[in-house]
N, CA, C and O atoms as a Tinker XYZ file with bonds, in Angstrom:
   412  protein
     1  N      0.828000   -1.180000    0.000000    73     2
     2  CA     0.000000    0.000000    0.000000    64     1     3
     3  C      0.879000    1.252000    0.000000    63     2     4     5
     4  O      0.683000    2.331000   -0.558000    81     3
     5  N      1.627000    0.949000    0.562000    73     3     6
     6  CA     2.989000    2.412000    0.615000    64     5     7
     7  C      3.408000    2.707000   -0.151000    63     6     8     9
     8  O      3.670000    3.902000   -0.288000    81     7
     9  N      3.715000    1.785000   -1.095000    73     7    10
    10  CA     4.512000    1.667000   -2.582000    64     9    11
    11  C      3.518000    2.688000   -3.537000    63    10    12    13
    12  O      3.728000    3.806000   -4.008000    81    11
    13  N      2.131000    1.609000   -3.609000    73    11    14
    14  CA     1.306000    2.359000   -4.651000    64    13    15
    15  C      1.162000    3.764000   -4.157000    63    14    16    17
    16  O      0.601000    4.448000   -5.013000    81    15
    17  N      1.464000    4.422000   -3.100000    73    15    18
    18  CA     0.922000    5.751000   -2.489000    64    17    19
    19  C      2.295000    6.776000   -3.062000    63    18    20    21
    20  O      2.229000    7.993000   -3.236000    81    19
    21  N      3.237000    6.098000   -3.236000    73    19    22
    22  CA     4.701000    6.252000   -3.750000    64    21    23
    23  C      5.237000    7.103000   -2.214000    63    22    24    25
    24  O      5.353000    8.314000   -2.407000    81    23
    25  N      5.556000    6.676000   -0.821000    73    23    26
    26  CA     5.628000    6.406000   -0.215000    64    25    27
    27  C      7.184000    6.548000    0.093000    63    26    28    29
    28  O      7.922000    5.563000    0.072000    81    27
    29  N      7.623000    7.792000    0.372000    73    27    30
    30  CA     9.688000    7.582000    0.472000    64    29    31
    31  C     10.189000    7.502000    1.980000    63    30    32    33
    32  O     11.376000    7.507000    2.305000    81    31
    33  N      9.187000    7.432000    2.791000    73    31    34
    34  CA     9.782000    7.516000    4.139000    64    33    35
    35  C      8.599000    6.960000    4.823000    63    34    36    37
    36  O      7.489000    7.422000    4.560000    81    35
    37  N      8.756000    5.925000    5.751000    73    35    38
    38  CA     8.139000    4.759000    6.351000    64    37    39
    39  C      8.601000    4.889000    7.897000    63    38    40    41
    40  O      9.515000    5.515000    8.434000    81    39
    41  N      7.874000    4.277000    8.247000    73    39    42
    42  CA     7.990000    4.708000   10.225000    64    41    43
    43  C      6.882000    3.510000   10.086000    63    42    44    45
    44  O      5.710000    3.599000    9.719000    81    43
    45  N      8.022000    1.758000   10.714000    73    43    46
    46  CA     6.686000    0.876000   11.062000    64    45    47
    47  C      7.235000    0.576000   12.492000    63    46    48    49
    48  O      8.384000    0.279000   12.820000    81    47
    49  N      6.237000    0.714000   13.177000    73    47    50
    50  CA     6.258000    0.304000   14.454000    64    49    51
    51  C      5.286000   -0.967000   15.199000    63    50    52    53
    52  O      4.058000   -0.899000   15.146000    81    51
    53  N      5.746000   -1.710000   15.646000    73    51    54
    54  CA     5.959000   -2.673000   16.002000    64    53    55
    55  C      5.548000   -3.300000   17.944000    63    54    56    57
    56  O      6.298000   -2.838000   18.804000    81    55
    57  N      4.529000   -4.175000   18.368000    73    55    58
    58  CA     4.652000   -4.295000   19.350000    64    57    59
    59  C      5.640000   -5.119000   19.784000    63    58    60    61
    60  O      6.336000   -5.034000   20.795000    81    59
    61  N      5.626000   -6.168000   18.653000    73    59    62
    62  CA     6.324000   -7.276000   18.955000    64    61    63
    63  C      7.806000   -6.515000   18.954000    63    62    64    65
    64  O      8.116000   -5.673000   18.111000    81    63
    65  N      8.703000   -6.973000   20.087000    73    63    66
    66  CA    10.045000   -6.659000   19.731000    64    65    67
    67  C     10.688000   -7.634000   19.628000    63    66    68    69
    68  O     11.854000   -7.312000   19.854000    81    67
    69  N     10.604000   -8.856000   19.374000    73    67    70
    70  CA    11.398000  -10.144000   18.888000    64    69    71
    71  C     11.589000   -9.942000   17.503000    63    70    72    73
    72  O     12.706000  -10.188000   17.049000    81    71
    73  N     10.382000   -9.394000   16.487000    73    71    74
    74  CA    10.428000   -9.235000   15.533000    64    73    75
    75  C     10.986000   -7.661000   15.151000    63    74    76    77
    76  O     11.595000   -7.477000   14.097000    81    75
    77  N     10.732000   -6.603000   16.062000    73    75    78
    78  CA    11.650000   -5.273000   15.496000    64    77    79
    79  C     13.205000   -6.265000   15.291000    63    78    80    81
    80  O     13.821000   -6.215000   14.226000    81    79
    81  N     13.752000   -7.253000   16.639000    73    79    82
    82  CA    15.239000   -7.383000   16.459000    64    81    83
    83  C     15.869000   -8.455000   15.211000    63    82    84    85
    84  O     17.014000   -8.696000   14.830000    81    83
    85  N     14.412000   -8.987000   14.768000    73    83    86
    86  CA    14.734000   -9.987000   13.410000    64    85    87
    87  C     15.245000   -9.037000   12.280000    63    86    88    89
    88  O     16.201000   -9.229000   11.528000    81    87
    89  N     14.382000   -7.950000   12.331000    73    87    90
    90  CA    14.318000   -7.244000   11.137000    64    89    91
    91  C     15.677000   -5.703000   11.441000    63    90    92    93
    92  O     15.946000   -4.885000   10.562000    81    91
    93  N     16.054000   -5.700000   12.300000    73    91    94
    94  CA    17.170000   -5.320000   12.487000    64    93    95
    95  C     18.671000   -5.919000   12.323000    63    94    96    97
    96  O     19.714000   -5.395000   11.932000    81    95
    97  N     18.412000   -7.011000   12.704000    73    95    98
    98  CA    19.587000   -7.783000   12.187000    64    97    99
    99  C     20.035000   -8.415000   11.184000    63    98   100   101
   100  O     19.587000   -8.171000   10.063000    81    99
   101  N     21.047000   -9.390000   11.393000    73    99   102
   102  CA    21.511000  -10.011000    9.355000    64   101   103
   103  C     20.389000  -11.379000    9.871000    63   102   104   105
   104  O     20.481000  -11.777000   11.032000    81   103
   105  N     19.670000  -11.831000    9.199000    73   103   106
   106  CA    19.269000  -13.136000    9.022000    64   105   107
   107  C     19.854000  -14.256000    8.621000    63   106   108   109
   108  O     20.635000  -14.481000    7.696000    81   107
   109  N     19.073000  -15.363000    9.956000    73   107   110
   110  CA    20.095000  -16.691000    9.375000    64   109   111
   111  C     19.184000  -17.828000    8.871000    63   110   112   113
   112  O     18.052000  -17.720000    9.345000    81   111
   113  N     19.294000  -18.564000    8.301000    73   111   114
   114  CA    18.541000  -19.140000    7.426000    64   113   115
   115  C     18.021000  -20.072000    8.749000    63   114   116   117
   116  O     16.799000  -19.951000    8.655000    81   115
   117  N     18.190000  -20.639000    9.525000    73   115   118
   118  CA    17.746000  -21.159000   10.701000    64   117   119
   119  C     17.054000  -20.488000   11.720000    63   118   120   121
   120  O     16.845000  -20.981000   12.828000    81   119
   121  N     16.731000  -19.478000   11.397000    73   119   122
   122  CA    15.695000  -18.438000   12.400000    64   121   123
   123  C     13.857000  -19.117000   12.047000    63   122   124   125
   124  O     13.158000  -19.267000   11.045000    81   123
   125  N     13.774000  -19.259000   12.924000    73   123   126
   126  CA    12.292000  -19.411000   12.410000    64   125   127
   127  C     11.432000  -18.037000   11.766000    63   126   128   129
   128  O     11.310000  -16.868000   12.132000    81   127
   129  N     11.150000  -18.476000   11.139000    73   127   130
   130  CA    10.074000  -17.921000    9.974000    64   129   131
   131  C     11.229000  -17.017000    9.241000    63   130   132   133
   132  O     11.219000  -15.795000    9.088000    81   131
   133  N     12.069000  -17.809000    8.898000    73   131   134
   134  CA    13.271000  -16.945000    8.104000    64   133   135
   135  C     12.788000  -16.573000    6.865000    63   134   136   137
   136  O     13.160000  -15.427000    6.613000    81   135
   137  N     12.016000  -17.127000    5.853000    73   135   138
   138  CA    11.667000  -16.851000    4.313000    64   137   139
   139  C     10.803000  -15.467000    4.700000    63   138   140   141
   140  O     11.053000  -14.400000    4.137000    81   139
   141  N      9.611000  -15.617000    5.867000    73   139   142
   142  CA     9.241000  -14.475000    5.913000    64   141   143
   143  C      9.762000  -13.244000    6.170000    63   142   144   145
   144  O      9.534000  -12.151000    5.652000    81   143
   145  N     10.570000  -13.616000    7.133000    73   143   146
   146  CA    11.448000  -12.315000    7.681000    64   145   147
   147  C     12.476000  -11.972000    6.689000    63   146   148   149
   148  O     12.861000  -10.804000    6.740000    81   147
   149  N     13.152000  -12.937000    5.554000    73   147   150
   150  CA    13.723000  -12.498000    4.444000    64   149   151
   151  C     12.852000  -11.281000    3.441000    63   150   152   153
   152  O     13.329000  -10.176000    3.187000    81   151
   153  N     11.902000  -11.621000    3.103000    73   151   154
   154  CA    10.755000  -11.566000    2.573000    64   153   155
   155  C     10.811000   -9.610000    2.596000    63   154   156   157
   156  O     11.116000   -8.837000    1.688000    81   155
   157  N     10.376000   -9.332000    4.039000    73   155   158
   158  CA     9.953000   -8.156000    4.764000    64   157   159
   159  C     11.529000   -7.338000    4.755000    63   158   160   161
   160  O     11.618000   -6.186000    4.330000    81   159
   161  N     12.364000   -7.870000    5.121000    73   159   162
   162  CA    13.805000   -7.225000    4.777000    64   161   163
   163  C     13.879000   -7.412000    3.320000    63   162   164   165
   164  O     12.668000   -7.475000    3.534000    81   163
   165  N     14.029000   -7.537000    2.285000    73   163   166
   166  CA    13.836000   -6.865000    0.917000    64   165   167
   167  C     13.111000   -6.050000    0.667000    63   166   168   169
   168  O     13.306000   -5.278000   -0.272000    81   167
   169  N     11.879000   -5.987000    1.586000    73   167   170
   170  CA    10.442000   -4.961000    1.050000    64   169   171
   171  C     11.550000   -3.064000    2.032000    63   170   172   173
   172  O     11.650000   -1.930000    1.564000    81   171
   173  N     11.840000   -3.366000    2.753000    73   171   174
   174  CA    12.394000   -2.746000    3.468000    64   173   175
   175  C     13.918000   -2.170000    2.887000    63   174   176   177
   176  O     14.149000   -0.960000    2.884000    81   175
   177  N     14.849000   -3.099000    2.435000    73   175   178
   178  CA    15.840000   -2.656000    2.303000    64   177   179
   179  C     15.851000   -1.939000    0.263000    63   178   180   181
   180  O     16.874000   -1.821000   -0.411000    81   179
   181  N     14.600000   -1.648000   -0.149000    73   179   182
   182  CA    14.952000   -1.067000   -1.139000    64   181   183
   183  C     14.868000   -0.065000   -1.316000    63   182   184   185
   184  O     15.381000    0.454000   -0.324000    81   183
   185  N     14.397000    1.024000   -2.246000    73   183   186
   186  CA    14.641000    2.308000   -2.130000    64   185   187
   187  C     13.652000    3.181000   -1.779000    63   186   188   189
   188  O     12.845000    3.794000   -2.477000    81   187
   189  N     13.874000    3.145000   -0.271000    73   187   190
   190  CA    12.915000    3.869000    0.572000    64   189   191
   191  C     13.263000    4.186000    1.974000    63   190   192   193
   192  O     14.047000    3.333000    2.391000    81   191
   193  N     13.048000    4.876000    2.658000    73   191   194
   194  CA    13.917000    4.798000    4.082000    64   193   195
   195  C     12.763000    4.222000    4.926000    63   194   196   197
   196  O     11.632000    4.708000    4.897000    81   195
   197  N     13.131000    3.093000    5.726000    73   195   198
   198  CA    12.057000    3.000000    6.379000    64   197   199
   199  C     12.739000    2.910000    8.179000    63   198   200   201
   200  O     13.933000    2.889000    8.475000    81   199
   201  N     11.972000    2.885000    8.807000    73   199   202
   202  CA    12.210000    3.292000    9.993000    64   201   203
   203  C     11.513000    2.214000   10.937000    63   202   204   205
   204  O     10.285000    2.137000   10.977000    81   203
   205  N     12.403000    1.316000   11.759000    73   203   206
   206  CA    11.853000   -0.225000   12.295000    64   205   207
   207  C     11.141000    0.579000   14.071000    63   206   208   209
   208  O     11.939000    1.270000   14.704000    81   207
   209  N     10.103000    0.433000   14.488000    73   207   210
   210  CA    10.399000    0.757000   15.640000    64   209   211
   211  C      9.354000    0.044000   16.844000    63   210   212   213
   212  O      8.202000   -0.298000   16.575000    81   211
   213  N      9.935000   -0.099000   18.117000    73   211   214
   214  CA     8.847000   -1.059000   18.965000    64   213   215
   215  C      8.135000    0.045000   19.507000    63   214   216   217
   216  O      8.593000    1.187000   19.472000    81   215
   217  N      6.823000   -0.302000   20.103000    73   215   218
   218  CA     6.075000    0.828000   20.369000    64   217   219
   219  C      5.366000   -0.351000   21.223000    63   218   220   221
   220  O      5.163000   -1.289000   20.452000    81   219
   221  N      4.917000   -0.647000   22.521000    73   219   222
   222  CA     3.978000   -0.971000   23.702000    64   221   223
   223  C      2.458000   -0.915000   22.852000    63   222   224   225
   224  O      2.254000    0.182000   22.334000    81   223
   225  N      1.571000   -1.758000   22.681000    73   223   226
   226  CA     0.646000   -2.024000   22.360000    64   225   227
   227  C     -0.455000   -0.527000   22.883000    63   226   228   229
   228  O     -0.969000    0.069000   21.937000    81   227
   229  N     -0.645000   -0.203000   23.742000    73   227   230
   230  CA    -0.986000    0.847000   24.313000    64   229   231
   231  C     -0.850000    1.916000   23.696000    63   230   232   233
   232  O     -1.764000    2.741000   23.714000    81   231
   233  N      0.486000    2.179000   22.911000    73   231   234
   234  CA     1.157000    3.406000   22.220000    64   233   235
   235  C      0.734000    3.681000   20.825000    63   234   236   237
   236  O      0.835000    4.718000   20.168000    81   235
   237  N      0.051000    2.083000   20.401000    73   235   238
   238  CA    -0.484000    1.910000   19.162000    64   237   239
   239  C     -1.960000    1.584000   18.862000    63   238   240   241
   240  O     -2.276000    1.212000   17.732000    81   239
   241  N     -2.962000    1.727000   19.945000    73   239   242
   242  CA    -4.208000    1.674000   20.058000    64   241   243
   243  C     -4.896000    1.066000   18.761000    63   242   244   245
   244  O     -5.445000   -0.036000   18.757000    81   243
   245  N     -4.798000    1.952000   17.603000    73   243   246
   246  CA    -5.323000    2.156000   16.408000    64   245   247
   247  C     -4.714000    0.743000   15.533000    63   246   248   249
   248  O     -5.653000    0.203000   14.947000    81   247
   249  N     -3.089000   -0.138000   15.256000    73   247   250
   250  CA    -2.821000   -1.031000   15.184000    64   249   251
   251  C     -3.233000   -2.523000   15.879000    63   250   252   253
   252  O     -3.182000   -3.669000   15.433000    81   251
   253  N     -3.694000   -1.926000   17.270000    73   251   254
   254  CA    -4.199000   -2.811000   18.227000    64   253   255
   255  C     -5.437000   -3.456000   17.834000    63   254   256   257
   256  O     -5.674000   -4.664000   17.823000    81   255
   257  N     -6.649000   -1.911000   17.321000    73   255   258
   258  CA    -7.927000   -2.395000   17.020000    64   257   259
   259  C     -7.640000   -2.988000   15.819000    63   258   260   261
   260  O     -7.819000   -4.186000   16.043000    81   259
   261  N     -7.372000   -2.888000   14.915000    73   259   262
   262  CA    -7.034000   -3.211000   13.827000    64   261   263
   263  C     -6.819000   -4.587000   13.424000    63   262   264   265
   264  O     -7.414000   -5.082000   12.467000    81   263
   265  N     -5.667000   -5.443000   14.399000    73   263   266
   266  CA    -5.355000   -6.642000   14.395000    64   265   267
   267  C     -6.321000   -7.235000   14.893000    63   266   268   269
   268  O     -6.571000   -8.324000   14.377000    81   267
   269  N     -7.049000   -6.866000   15.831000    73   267   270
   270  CA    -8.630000   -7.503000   16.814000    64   269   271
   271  C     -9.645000   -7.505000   15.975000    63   270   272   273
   272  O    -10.584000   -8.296000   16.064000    81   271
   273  N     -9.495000   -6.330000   14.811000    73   271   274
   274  CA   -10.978000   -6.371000   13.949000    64   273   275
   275  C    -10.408000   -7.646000   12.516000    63   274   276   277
   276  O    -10.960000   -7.847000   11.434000    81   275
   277  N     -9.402000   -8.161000   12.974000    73   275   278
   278  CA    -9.028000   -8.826000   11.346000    64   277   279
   279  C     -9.600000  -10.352000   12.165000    63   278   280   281
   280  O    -10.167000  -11.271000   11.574000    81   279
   281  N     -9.417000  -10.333000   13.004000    73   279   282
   282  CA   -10.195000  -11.929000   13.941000    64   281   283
   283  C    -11.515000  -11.853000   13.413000    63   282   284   285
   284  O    -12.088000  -12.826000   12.923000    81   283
   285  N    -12.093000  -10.515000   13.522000    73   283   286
   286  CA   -13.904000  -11.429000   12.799000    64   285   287
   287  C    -13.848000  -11.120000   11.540000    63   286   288   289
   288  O    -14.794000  -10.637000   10.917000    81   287
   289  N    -12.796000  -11.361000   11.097000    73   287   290
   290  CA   -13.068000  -11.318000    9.429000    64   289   291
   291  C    -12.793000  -12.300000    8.837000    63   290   292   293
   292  O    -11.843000  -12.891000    9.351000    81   291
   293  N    -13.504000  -13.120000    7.297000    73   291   294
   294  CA   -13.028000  -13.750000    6.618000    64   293   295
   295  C    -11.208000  -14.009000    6.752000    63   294   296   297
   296  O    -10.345000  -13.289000    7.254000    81   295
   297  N    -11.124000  -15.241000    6.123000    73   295   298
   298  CA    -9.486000  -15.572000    6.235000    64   297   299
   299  C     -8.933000  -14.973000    4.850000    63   298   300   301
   300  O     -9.541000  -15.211000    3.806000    81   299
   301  N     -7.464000  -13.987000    4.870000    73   299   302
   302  CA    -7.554000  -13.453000    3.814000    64   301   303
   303  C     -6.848000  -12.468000    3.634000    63   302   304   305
   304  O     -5.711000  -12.681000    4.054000    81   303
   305  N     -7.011000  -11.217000    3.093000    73   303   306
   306  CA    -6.243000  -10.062000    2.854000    64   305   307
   307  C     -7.481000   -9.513000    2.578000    63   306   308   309
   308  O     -8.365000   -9.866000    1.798000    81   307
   309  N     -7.345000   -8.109000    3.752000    73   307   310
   310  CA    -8.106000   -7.177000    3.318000    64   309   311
   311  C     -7.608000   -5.967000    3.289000    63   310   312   313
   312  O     -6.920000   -5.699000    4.274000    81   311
   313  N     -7.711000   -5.178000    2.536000    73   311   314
   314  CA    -7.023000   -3.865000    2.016000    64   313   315
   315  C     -7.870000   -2.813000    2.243000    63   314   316   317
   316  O     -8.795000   -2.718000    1.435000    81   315
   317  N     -7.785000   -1.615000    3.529000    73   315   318
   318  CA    -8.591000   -0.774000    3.677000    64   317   319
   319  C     -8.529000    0.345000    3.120000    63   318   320   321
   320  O     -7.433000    0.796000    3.451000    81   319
   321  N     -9.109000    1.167000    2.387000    73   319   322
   322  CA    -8.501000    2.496000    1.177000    64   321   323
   323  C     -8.844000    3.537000    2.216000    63   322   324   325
   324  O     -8.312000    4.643000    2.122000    81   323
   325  N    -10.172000    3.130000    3.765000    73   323   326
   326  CA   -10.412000    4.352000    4.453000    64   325   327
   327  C    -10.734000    3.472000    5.842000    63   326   328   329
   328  O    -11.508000    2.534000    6.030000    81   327
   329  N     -9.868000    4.130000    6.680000    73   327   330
   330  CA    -9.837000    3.545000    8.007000    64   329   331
   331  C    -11.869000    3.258000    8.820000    63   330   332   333
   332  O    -12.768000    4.099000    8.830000    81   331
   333  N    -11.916000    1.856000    9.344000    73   331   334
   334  CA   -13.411000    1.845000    9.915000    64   333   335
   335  C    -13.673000    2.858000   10.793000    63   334   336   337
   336  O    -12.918000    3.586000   11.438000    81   335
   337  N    -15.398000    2.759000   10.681000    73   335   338
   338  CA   -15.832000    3.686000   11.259000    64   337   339
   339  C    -15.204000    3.565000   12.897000    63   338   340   341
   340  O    -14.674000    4.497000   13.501000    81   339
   341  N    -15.417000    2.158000   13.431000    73   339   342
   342  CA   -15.050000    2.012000   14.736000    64   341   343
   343  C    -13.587000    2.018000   15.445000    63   342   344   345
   344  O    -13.171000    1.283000   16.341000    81   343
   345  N    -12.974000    3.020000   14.797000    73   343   346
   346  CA   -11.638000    3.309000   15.095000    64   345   347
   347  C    -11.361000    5.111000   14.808000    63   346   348   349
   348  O    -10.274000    5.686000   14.871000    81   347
   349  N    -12.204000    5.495000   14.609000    73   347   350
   350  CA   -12.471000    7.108000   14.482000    64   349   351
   351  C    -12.070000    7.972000   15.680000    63   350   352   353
   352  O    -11.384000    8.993000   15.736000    81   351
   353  N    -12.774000    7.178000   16.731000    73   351   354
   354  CA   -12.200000    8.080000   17.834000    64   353   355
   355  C    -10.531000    7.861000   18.310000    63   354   356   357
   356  O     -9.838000    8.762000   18.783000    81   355
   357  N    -10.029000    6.293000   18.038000    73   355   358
   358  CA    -8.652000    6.142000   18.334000    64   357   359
   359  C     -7.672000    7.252000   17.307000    63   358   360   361
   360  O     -6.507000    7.641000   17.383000    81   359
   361  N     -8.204000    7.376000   16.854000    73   359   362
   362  CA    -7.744000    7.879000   15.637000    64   361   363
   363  C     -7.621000    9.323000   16.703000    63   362   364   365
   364  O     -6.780000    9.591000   17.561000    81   363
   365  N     -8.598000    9.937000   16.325000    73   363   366
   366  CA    -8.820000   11.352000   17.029000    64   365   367
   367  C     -7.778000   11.916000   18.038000    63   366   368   369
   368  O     -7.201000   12.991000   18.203000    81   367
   369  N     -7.806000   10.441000   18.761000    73   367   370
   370  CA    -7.153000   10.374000   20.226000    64   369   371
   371  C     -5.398000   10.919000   20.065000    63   370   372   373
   372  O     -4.847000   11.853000   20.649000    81   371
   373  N     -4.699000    9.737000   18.837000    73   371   374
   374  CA    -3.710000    9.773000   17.800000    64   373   375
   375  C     -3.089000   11.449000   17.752000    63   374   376   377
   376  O     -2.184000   12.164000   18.183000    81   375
   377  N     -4.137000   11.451000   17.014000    73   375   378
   378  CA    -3.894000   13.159000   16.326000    64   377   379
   379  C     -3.547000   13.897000   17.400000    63   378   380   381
   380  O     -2.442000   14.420000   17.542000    81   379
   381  N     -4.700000   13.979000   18.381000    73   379   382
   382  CA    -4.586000   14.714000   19.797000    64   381   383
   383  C     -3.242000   14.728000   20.759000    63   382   384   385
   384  O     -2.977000   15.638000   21.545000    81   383
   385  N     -2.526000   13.664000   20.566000    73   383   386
   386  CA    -1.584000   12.969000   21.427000    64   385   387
   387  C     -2.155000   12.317000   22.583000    63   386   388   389
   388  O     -1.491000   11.979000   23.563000    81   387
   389  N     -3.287000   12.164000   22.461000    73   387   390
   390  CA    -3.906000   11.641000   23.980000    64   389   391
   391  C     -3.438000   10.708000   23.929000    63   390   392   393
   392  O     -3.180000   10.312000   22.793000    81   391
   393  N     -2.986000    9.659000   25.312000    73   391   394
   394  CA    -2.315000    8.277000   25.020000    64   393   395
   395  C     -3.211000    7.680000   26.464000    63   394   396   397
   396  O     -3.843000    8.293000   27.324000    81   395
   397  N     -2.976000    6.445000   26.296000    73   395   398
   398  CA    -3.548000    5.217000   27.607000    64   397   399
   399  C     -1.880000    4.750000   29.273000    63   398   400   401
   400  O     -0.851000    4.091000   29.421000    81   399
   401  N     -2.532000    5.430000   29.806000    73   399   402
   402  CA    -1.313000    5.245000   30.858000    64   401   403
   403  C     -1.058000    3.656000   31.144000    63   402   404   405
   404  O     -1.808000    2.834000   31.670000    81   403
   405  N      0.418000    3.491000   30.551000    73   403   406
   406  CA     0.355000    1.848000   30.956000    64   405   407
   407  C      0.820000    1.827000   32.493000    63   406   408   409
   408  O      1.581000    2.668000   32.972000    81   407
   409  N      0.305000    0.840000   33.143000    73   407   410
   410  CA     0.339000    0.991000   34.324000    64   409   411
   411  C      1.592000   -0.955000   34.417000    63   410   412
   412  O      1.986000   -1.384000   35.501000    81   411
């Protein structure tokens, strides 16, 4: 989706940090899920700057709902051109800087 948007500077952030440190490092063909993580380091290492970063689930609200709303969906790829209605206010929140105190 970044690509088609023509897209020169990328900022993906990440809860998982096992996977920010896959995709930071050299890959070894014995890593589990190495083809994928090969895969995502080519999409990454071509001509574009992209920016790897971990962010606390909390910090990413809007990624959070997102992954929770792909559970009641068909199995699949779905491609959103305009964010759901039921993420409007996270959104809002986003813009605002309002954030969720992790405790």
């Amino acid at each position: 989706m970044a690509r088609n948007r023509e897209i020169q500077r990328l900022i993906i952030e990440l809860d998982a940090q096992v996977v920010v440190k896959f995709l930071r490092s050299t890959v070894i063909a014995s890593y589990p899920c190495y083809t994928l993580i090969r895969d995502c380091l080519e999409l990454i290492n071509s001509d574009w700057i992209v920016d790897i970063r971990h962010i606390c689930r909390e910090g990413n609200r809007c990624a959070d709902h997102l992954a929770n709303l792909a559970h009641s969906t068909p199995n699949g790829v779905s491609l959103l051109e305009d964010p759901p209605d039921s993420i409007t206010s996270l959104l809002e929140d986003d813009r605002a800087g309002r954030g969720v105190l992790r405790l």
